[in-house]
N, C-alpha and C positions, 0 to 999 in steps of 0.2 A: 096339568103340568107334565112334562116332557118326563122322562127316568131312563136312565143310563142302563147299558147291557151288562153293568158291572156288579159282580157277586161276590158277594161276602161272606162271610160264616156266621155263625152265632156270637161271634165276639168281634164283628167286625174286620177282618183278617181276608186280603185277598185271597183266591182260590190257585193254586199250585199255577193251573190252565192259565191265568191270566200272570202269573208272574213269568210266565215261557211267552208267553205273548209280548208284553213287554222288553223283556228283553232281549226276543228278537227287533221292536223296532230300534231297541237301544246301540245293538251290535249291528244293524242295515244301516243304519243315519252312521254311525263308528266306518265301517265300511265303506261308505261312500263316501265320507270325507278324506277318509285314507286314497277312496281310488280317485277322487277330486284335485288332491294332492298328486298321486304320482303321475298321472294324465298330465299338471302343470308343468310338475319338473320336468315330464319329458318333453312336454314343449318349449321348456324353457332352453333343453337341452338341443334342441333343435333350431333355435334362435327366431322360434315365432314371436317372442318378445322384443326381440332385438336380439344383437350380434355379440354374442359371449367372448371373453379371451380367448386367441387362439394360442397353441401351446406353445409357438416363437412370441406371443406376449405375454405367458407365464414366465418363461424363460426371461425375457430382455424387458421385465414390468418398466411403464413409463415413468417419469415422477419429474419433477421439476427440478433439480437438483444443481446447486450454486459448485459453482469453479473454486479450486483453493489455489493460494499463492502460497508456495511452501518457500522460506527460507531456507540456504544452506546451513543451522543447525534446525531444521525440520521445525519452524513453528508456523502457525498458520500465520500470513500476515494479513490477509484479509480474504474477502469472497467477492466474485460476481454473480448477482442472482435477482432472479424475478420472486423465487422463493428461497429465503434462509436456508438452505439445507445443503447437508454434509452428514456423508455415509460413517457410518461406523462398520467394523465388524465385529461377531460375536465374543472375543477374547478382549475387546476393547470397553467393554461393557461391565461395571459395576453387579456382584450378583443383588447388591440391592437394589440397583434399579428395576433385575428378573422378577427375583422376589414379590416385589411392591408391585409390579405388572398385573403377576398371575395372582395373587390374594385377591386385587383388586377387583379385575377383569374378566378373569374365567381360569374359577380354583380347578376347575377337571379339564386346564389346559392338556395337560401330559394324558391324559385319557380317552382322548375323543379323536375321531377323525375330521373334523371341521366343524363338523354339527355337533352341540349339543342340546339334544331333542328335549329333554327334562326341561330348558329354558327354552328350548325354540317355540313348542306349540302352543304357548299361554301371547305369542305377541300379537297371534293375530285380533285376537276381541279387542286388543288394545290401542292396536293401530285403528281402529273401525270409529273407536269412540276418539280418537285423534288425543291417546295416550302417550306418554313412553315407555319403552320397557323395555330393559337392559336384557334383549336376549340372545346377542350378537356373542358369538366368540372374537377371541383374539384372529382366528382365522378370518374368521366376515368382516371383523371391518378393515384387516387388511385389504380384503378383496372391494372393502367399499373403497378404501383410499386409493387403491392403483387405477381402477379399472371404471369409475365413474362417483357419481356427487349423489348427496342423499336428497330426494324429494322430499316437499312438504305437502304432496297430496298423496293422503293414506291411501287409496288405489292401485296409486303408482309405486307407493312404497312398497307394497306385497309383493307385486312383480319383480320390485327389485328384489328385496329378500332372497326370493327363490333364485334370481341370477346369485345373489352372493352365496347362499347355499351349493350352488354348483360348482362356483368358481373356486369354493374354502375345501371342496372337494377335489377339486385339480389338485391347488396350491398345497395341499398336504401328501398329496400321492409325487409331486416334484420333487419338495422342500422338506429340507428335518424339521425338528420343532426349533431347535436353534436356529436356525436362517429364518423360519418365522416371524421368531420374536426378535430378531434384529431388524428384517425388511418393515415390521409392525414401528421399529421405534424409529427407523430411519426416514418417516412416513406422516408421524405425528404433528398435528397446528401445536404449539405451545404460546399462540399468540405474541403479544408484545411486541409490534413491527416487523411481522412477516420472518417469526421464528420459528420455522421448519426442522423438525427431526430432534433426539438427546443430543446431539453433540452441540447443534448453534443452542440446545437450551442451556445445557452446564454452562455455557462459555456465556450467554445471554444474565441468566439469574443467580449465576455464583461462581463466573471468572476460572471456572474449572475445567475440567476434563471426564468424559461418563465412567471411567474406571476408578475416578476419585468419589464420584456421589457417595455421600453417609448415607445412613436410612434415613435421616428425618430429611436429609436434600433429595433422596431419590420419592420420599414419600410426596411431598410437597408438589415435585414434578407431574409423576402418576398421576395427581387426584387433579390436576391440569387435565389430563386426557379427553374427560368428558363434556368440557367446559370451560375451555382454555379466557371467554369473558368471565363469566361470571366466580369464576376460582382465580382468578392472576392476584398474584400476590403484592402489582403495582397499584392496582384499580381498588381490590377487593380485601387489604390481608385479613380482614376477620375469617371471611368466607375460608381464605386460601389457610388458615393456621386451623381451622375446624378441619377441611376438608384433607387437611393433612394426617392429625390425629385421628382422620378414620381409616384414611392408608394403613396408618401403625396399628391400628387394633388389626384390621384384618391380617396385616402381618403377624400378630401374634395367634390370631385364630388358627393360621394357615402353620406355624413352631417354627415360623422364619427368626420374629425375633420373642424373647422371652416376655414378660409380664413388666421385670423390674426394668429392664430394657426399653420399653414402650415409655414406661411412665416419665423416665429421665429421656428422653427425647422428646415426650409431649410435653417436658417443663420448658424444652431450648423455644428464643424467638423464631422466626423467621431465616436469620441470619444470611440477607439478600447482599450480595455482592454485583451489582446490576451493574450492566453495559449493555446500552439501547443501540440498537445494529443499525446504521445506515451506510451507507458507501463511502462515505469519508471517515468515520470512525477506524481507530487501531492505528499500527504505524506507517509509514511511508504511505500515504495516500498521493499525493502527486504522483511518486515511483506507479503504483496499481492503474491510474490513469495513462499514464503514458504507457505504459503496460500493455494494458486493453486493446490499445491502437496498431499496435506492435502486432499483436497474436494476430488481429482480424487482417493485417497486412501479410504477415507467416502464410495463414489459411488462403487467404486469397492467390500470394504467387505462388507456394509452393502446391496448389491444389490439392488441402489434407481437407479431405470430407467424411463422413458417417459414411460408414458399410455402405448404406442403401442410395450412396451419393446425394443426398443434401447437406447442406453446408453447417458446419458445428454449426454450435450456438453456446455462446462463453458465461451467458445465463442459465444456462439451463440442462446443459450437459454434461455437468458433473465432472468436467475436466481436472488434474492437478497440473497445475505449472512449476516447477522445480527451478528457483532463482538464487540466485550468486549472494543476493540480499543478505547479509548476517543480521539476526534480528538486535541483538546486542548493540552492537556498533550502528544500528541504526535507532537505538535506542538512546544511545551517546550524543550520537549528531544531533538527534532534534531534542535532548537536554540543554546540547551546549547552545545550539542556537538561540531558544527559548531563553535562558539565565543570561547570556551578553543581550541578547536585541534589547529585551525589558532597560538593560542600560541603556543603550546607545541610543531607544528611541526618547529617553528620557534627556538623553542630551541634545538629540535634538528639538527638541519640542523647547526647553530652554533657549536654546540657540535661535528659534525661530520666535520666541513667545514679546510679544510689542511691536513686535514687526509688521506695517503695512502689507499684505502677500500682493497686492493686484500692484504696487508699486515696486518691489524689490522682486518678481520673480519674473520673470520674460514669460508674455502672452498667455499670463495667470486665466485671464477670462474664456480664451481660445481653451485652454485646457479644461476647464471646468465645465463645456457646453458641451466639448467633446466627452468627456466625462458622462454626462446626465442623457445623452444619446448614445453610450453603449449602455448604460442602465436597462435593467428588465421592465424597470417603472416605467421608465421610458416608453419601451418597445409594447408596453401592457396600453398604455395610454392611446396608441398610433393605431392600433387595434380597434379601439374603439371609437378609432377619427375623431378625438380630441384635438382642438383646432392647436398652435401654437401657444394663443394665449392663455388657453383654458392646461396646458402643459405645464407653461412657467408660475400659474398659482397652486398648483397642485403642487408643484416642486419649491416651493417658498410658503407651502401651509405646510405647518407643524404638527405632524401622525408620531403614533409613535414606533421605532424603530429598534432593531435588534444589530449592534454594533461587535465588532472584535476588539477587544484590548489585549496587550501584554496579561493582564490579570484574570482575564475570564470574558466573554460575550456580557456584553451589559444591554436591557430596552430603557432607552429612554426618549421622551420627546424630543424630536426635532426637526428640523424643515428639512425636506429629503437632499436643498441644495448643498444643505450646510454639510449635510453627509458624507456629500460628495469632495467637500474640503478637506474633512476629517479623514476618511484614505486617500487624499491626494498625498498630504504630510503623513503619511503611515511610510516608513522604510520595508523593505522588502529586503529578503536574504536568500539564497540560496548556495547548494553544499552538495557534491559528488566526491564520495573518497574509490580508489579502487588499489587491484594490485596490479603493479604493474608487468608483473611476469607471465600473468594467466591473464592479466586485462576483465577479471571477475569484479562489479561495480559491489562495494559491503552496505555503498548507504548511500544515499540518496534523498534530499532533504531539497525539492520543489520550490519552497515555496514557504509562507510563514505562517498562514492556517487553511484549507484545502475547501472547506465549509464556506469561508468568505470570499476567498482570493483562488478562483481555480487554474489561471495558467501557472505550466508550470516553468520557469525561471532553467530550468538544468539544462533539459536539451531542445524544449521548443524557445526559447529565449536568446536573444542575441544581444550583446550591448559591447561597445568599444572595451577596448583588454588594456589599453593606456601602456605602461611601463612591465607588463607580466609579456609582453611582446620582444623587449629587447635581449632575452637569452637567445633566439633565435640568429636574432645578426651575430651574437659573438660567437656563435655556436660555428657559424660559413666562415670564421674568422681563425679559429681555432681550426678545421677543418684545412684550412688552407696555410697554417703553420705557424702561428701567432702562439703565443703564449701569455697566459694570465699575468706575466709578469713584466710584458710589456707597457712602458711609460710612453705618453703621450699629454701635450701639455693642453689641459684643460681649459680652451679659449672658443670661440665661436669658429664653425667652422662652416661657409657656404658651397655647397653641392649646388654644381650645375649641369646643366645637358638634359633635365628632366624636368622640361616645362621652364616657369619660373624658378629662378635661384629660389634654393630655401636655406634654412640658416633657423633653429628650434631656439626657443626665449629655454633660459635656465634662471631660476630663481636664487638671487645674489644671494639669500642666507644660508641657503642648500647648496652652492657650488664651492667643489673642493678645488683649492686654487695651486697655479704650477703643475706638472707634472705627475701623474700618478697612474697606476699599473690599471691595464683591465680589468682586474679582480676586482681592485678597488672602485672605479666607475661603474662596474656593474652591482655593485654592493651598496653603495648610496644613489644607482638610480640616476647616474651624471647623463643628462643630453645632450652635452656639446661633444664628448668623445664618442659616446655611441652614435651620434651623426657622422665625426669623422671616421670610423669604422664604417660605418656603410656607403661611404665614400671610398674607402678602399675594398670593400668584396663586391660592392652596386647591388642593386634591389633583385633584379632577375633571380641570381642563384639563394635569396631571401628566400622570398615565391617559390621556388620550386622545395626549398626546405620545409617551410610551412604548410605546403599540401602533404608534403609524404606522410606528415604529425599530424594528418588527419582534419585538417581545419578546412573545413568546406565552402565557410562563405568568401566572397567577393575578394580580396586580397592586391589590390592593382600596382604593380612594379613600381610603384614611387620610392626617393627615399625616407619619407615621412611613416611609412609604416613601419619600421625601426623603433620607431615612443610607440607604436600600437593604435594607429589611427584608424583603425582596420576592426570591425564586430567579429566576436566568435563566442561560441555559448560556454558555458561551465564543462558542459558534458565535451566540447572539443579539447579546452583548452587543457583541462585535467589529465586525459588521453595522451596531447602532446608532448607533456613534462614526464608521463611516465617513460617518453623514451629513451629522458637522460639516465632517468635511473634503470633500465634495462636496458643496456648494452646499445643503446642505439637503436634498439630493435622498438618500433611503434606494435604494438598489440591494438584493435579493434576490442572496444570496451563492451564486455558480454557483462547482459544479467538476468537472459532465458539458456539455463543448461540443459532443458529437456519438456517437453508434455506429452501427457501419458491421459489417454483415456479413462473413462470410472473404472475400469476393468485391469486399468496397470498398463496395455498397449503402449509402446513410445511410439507416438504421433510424428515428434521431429527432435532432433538435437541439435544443436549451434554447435558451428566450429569458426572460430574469431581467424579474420584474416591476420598474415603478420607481415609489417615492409619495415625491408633493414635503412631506415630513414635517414640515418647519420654511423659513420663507423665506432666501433666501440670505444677506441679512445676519446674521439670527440666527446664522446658522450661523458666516459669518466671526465674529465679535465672539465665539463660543463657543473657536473657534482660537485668538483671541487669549487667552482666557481661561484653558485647556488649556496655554496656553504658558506663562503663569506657573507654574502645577504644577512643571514641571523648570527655570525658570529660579530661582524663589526659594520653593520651594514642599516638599512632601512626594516629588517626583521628583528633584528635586537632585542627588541625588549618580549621578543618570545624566550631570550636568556635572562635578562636582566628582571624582567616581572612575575616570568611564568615559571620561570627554570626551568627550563629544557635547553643541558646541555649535552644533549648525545648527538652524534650526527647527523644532524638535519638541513637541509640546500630548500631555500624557497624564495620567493620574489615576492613583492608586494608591488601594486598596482593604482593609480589614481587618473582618471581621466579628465581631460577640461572641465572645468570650474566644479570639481570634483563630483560630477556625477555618477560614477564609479570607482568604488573600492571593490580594490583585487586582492587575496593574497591566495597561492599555491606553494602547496608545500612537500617537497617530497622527502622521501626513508628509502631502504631497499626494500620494505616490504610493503610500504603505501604510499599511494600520493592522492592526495588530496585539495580540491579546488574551491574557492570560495569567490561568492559575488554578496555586494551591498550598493543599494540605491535605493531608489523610490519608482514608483514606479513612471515618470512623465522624465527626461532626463533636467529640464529646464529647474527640474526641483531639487535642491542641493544643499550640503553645507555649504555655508559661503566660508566657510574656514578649513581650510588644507590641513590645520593640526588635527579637526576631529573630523574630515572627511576623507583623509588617506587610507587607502587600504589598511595601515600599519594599527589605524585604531577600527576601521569599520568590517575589518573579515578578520584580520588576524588574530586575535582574542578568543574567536569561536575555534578556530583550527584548534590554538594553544589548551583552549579546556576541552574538546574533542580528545586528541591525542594522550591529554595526563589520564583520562579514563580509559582510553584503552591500553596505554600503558600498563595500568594499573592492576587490569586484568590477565594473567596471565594465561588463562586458557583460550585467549583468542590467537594465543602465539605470537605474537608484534612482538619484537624482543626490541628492548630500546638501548643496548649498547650496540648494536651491529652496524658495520661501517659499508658504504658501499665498496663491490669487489671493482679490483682493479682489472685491467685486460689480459687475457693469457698470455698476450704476447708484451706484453708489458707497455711502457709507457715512456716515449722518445721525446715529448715534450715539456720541458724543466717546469715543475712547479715550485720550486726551492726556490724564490725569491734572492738571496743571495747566490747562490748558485749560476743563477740567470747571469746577475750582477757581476759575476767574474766572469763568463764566457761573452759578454758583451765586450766589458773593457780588457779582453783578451782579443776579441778581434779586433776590435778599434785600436789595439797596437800595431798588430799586425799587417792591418792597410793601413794605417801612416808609414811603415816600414818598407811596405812595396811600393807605400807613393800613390795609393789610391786616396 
């Protein structure tokens, strides 16, 4: 048998010789690991492993970072982003969220310079046997979040290590520990649909703000950190209310919070306030689409690029966009819409309910294939060269589907064609209010759910304006020295020289019969005197009024464009009317005031063209004229049902066989525009009493305005009257008045014999 060179004493006991022996090879193999190690680092530090941050990418760290839409009272109204994230900075920051961080994640944060070695050197034997082990600082996995992804081969992971260890070593010789641990939270998965950083998570899992977190919502968070699956508090809450209660202890290990403190928060549930983030979620979502479209148009003509000249990117660069948006008042508008449409579509769905469709709707079938061919199913089908026939049973078999109602998305089974019926008869709404002195847009309501129905209705939308057209002619009428209190006898009246004679139908129940002022004709909406009006100003100087107001589309010199035979969008026509109530003066409707880079840089600011469209008298004497509408007129019953009697001027609107309802309504300090239809026009009330503007938009304006009325800190004062001209007002609106300088001249040329 073999025997070892090892000696012992008489009691068994190494000899002094071999304990120096030993632990020399103990301190040689110690030593060379150490020199193994620093050999690495410095190759790490030399980028034989790869390419380390350079110190303009400590400085400018990359991240994916979502665009804010800031409202003018500062709230977010939504994001663009490929990844959920919005920056904070450190004063914006809850100290429970700090707290619940550092207990957590690395209690000798405030101690260390990136590394700490006590936890670093036990990760390597654990990575080898393909372990985990928390031996990251707050510093490293910063550096793992900026600067690259964590492998899953332990090989590769050591190398990385050592990059992170270099990089936590930069990042702490740059950064304080405060900008650490903000760059660390602003960095964070918190899961849940691509919920990046504290701030989309408070606002994601409890509706809040990271300076409101309690301890048990900052704890909750935090214990997300490591494990943003298996800890979500959607997926997992057992996990995530355990994983929470060990946030709070270590908070009390750490004397962030006390004992009895811990306990009365490990009694509370959850208490999850959730809002699942997608691109159509939060307010004004049409508004943030047409948005989008707007900036990348901005970026493009005005050539605003990245320092390094490549082209923003509105996902991912952290942009904030500062908009005229009021979040309030855009909160109002799609209440009001929401609480009328639920009516009206309910009236019509009555109105249409027994009714044959492919029989009483003109080209019902045409509609409906056209329909089922812009469909995605469709275009999904075509994809995969589905013959025609093998289309139309796919669209006549019964899947099941996810629908919008008034009350909520409902799935239920049914054939995709029927689908296509069911939002054929869906009514559509749309709402732009603005001011008109600053031409600042508060609210802006697209559309009637963004998730279903993505065009937007305001300003990519065109549809005939019917009777919301005829203040225009009175307005070239007025201009040219007419007065509201001129009489004309209400009889047909044919215009010729312009093509075929025309001559407009007025409906016997609705025509006010004999003689009556333009006030009055323009107040009930009369088209035999506003025919004969544009008979006496002719169309041309119409046309050349109606562009200055901003109306872009087609407009052709007939006199038939007088009823509004003529398309212009919500977002025109809105624009146009504010120029009665500001002085004549057309404002260009702004709702980008400014963007500012992540850094605060302003990028660009808007400055709204202005054209003095009409003079300012016209424009008064049109206010007064617009008042009559809701005081004794086709607006009425915004007095009579709503009670709104302070001074308000607005029109209401109804197109052929009522496929649009109109109403616009102005104040001195808002005007606001309204559309209702469907979306095909051939689809309608077939009844004027509940498809005229008066019941199909006006309603939603009437409970728009009583809330913002109501509010007084949005400022809208609701006795203010529109101001007169400075140089006053030479055109008699005193009805009697009139009445005696008429039959004062009319004496007077019988006297000369005229």
């Amino acid at each position: 048998m073999r025997t070892t060179n090892t000696r012992f004493n008489s009691k068994n006991q190494l000899q002094p010789a071999d304990i120096r022996r030993y632990n020399w090879y103990i301190w040689r193999t110690v030593i060379a690991l150490f020199a193994f190690v620093v050999i690495m680092i410095t190759l790490t530090i030399f980028d034989v492993f790869g390419q380390l941050p350079s110190f303009r990418d400590l400085e400018n760290p990359k991240s994916n970072q979502a665009t804010e839409i800031i409202s003018s009272d500062k709230q977010v109204l939504g994001t663009y982003y490929i990844q959920n994230r919005s920056n904070v900075t450190y004063q914006e920051l809850s100290p429970n969220v700090i707290n619940a961080l550092v207990a957590t994640e690395d209690k000798r944060f405030y101690d260390h310079s990136g590394i700490d070695f006590g936890r670093s050197f036990t990760i390597f034997a654990h990575l080898l046997i393909g372990q985990k082990q928390g031996g990251s600082t707050i510093t490293q996995q910063l550096a793992l979040n900026l600067f690259s992804e964590r492998s899953a081969n332990p090989f590769k992971r050591i190398i990385q290590k050592l990059q992170e260890w270099v990089t936590a070593v930069k990042l702490e010789r740059h950064y304080t520990k405060e900008e650490i641990l903000t760059m660390y939270l602003n960095t964070v998965d918190f899961g849940a649909y691509n919920t990046y950083g504290i701030k989309s998570a408070a606002r994601t899992y409890f509706n809040t703000t990271p300076d409101k977190l309690t301890p048990d919502q900052a704890a909750l968070l935090i214990g997300m950190v490591n494990g943003p699956g298996i800890y979500s508090p959607i997926r997992h809450p057992d996990n995530a209310l355990k994983r929470r209660n060990l946030v709070l202890s270590r908070m009390a290990e750490q004397k962030y919070l006390s004992d009895g403190q811990v306990e009365e928060f490990k009694q509370k549930p959850l208490g999850l306030d959730f809002h699942q983030n997608n691109h159509f979620d939060g307010p004004a979502p049409y508004f943030r689409s047409v948005l989008k479209k707007e900036l990348q148009k901005i970026f493009r003509e005005q050539n605003i690029n990245r320092p390094d000249g490549s082209p923003y990117d509105l996902d991912r660069d952290g942009l904030k966009i500062y908009t005229t948006i009021d979040a309030t008042m855009q909160q109002y508008a799609e209440e009001a819409q929401r609480d009328y449409m639920k009516d009206l579509q309910a009236q019509f769905n009555d109105h249409w309910r027994g009714r044959n469709l492919y029989k009483s709707i003109h080209n019902f079938k045409f509609l409906l294939d056209q329909g089922m061919q812009k469909s995605d199913r469709y275009k999904q089908l075509k994809q995969q060269e589905k013959s025609d026939e093998e289309i139309q049973e796919n669209f006549n078999t019964k899947t099941m589907l996810n629908l919008f109602t008034w009350h909520g998305n409902i799935d239920t089974m049914m054939r995709p064609m029927d689908s296509i019926i069911y939002c054929k008869m869906l009514l559509r709404n749309a709402l732009m209010s603005m001011d008109p002195t600053t031409g600042y847009v508060k609210a802006w309501v697209g559309g009637t759910n963004f998730e279903h129905f993505k065009y937007d209705q305001v300003k990519n939308g065109t549809r005939q304006v019917g009777s919301t057209a005829k203040p225009f002619t009175y307005a070239v009428a007025i201009d040219n020295g007419y007065s509201p209190c001129m009489k004309i006898n209400n009889v047909p009246d044919t215009i010729r020289g312009y093509g075929a004679p025309w001559c407009p139908r007025s409906s016997p129940s609705e025509t006010l019969p004999g003689f009556i002022t333009l006030r009055q004709a323009l107040a009930h909406s009369q088209n035999w005197v506003t025919a004969h009006v544009m008979g006496e100003v002719k169309p041309e100087p119409v046309v050349d009024l109606i562009k200055k107001m901003g109306i872009t589309s087609a407009v052709p010199p007939y006199p038939s464009i007088c009823l509004g035979t003529f398309d212009a969008s919500v977002f025109e026509m809105t624009a146009a009317y504010s120029a009665f109530a500001n002085h004549g003066l057309w404002t260009e409707p702004t709702y980008i005031l400014r963007i500012e880079d992540k850094n605060g840089n302003v990028l660009y600011t808007h400055t709204p063209r202005v054209v003095q469209a009409m003079n300012p008298q016209t424009a008064y004497v049109m206010t007064y004229m617009l008042k009559g509408v809701i005081e004794d007129g086709t607006g009425s019953r915004l007095t009579y049902k709503y009670g709104l009697r302070n001074p308000i001027g607005g029109k209401t609107g109804t197109t052929q066989n009522n496929s649009d309802g109109w109403f616009i309504g102005i104040t001195p300090q808002l005007v606001t525009g309204l559309w209702t239809g469907c979306e095909d026009r051939d689809i309608a009330f077939q009844s004027t009493r509940l498809g005229e503007g008066a019941n199909s938009a006006l309603p939603i304006f009437a409970m728009y305005m009583k809330k913002v009325y109501a509010n007084q800190a949005l400022g809208i004062k609701k006795n203010v009257d529109f101001d007169a001209p400075a140089n006053g007002v030479s055109i008699i609106l005193d009805c009697g008045a009139y009445n005696q300088q008429q039959q004062g001249t009319t004496e007077v040329d019988k006297k000369l014999g005229f």
